[in-house]
MIDREN-270199 format. One record per residue (C-alpha): x negated, y, z. Coordinates in steps of 0.001 Angstrom, whole numbers, plus 500000, padded with zeros to 6 digits. Each point is the difference from the previous one (the first is absolute). Example, Ala and Ser with C-alpha at 12.3 -4.5 7.8 and 13.67 -1.06 7.14 Angstrom:
REM residues 2
      c1      c2      c3
  487700  495500  507800
  498630  503440  499340
This chain:
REM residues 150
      c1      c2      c3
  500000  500000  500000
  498456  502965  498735
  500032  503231  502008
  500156  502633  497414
  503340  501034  499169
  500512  500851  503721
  496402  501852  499780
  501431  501526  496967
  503352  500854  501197
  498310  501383  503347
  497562  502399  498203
  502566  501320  497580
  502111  501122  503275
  496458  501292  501579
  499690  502295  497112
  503067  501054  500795
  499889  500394  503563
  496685  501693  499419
  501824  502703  497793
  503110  500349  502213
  497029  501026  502691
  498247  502388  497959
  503387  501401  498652
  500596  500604  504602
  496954  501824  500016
  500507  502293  497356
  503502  500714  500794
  498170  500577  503607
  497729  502596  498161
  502419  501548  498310
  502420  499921  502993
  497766  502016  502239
  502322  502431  501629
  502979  497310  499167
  501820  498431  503206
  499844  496808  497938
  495894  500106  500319
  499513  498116  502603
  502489  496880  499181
  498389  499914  495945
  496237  500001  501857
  501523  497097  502826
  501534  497935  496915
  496997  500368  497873
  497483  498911  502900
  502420  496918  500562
  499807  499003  496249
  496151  500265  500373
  500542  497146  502469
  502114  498063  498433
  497214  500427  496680
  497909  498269  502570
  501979  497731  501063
  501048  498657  496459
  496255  499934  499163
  499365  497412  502711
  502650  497831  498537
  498410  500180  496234
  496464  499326  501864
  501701  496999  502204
  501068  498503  496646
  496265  500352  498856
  501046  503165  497614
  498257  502917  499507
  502474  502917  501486
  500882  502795  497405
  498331  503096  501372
  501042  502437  497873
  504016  501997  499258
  501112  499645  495982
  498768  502417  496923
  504128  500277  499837
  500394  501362  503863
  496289  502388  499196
  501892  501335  497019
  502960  500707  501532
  498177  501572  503403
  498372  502887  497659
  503296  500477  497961
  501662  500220  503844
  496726  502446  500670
  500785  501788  496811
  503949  500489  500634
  498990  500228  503483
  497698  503631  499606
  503760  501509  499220
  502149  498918  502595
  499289  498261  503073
  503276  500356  502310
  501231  497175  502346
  502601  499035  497548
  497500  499405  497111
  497580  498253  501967
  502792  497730  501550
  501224  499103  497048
  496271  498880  498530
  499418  498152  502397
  503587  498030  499999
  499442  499327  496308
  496733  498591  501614
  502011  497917  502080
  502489  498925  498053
  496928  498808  497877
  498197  497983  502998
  503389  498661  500944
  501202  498186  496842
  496380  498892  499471
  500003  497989  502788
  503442  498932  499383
  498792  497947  496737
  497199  498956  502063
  502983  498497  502246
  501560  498184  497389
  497176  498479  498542
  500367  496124  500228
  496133  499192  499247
  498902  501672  503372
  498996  497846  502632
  501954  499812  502952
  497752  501513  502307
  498880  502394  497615
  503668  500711  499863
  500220  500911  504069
  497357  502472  499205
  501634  501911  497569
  502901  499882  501832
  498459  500975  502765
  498380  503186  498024
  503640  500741  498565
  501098  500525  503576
  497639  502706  500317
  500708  501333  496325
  503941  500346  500548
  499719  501416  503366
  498093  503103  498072
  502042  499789  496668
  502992  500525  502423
  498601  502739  501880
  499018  501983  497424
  503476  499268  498271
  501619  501270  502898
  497619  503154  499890
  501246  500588  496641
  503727  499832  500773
  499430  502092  502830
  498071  502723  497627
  503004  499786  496732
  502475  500135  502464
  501527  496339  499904
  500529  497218  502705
């Protein structure tokens, strides 16, 4: 039984986790005098963990752990930086960072669903998703809150 779909599946969701923690800390940057500062810099230092954690997995299935975010998520951070230089309000920055979410969310969905992961590989991601949702919701909630809904 060979180990690398689930060390395939498990980097593909690191890259993603890696972007979704990049994507906190420039929302943190650009947030400076936001009151939503602190919770984008908390949220991206816990998906630094879980990065770490999900590493440990790839290297406990003899993998060698993606280290690195997509070319798709650096593109899209300087088009963000770009768009960004104009307006940086709560509301706009919320919103960047749910699309973010929403992004991180369904990716790990599919990983879910996937029938050729391991069991055990399986409790990790679930495990990982846990964490995911809890900050997809939050920051969903932020976003109601902001537009004014829920």
């Amino acid at each position: 039984m060979s180990n690398e779909h689930d060390i395939k599946t498990l980097n593909s969701l690191i890259e993603t986790v890696i972007d979704s923690a990049d994507g906190y800390s420039q929302a943190a940057k650009e947030a400076d005098s936001s009151r939503f500062a602190d919770i984008f810099r908390r949220r991206g230092a816990e998906r630094q963990q879980l990065t770490v954690q999900l590493q440990g997995k790839v290297s406990a299935l003899g993998g060698a752990a993606e280290d690195d975010g997509t070319v798709l998520a650096k593109a899209h951070r300087m088009f963000l930086n770009l768009r960004n230089s104009m307006s940086s309000d709560d509301t706009t920055i919320v919103d960047q960072v749910e699309a973010g979410e929403d992004h991180i969310k369904h990716k790990f969905e599919d990983a879910l669903r996937d029938r050729e992961v391991s069991g055990s590989t399986l409790a990790d991601i679930e495990e990982a998703y846990m964490v995911v949702k809890a900050g997809h919701d939050e920051i969903r909630d932020l976003k109601h809150a902001l537009h004014g809904h829920g």
